[in-house]
Structure formats: structure tokens, C-alpha cells
C-alpha positions in Angstrom: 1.7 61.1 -23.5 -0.2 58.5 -21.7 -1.7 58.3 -18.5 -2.6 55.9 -16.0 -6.4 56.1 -15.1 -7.9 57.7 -12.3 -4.6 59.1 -11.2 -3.6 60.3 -14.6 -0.1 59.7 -14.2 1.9 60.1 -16.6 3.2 56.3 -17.6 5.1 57.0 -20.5 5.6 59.8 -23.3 6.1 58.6 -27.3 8.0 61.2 -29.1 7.4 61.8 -33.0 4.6 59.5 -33.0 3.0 60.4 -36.2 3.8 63.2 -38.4 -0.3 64.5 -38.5 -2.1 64.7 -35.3 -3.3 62.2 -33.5 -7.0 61.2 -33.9 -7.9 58.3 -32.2 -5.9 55.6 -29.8 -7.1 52.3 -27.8 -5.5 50.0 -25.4 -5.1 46.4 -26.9 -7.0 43.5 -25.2 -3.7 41.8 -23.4 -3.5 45.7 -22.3 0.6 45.5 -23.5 -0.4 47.7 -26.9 -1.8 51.1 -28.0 -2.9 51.3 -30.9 -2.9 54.9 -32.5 -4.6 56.4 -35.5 -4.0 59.8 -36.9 -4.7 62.5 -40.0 -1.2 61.1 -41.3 -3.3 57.9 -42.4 -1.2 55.6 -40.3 -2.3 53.2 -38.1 1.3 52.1 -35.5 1.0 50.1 -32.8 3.4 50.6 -29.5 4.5 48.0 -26.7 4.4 50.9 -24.2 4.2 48.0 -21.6 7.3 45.6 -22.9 9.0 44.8 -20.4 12.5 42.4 -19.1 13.6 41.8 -15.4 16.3 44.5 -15.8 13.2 47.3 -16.3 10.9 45.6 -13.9 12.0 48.6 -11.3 12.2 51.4 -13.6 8.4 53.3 -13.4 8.7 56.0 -16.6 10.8 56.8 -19.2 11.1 58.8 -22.3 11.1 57.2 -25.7 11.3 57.8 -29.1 9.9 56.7 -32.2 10.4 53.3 -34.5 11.6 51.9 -31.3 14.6 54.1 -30.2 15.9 52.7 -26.5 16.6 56.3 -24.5 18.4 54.4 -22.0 18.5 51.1 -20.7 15.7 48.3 -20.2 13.1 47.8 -22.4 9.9 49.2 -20.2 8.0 51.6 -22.4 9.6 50.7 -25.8 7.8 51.7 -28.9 7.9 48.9 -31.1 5.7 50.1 -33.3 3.8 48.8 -36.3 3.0 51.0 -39.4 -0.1 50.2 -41.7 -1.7 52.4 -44.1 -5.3 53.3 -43.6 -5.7 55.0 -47.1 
């Protein structure tokens, strides 16, 4: 899950992220990215904040891994990214 700071709110929830837990995670510089890190020795990177005019009004949603839409709009997509930290 991630949460928006000092309110923690939830913003949105990734689903099957990584198959190990998760270890570390940072916010890219554009803030539009996450990266995460965890004991699976992956490295994925998720456009949480991806968004179109048709999602501009939508505040949370549920997603899935590799980039499954749950439901209309593109607002917390997970586009993710896979590199190998081995």
C-alpha cells in the first residue's frame, strides 16, 4: 500500500508486487514513480501516479501487477519495470 504523507492516506494498493517481501521503496524525482526492491532480487518500478483526463476525478483505486487495469482510467496503473539485482 502507499500512503500519502502526513495524512497517511491510503493513495493506492499494488497487488502481487513481488513474490519475496518487500525491502526497500523510494519515490522517483518527477514524483510519478516508485521504485521497489525486495528479497525476490527484483528491482520494478510502478507509475502509481499515471494519469489521463478520464481518471483525473477518480482519487484511489485497486490494481494489480504487470500493469492489470481493475477498471477504467489509468490513475494508479502499475507499469512496472523488472531488473534483476543478482
Amino acid at each position: 500500500m502507499l500512503h500519502a504523507y502526513p495524512s497517511m492516506e491510503r493513495v493506492a494498493e499494488i497487488r502481487d508486487a513481488h513474490d519475496s517481501r518487500v525491502l526497500f521503496s523510494c519515490v522517483g524525482p518527477a514524483g510519478d514513480v516508485v521504485c521497489t526492491g525486495a528479497g525476490d532480487e527484483n528491482l520494478k518500478f510502478w507509475r502509481v501516479w499515471d494519469m489521463t483526463a478520464e481518471s483525473v476525478s477518480k482519487k484511489k483505486k485497486i490494481v494489480g501487477s504487470v500493469g492489470e487495469d481493475v477498471g477504467g482510467g489509468r490513475i494508479n496503473s502499475t507499469k512496472e519495470g523488472i531488473l534483476s539485482i543478482r
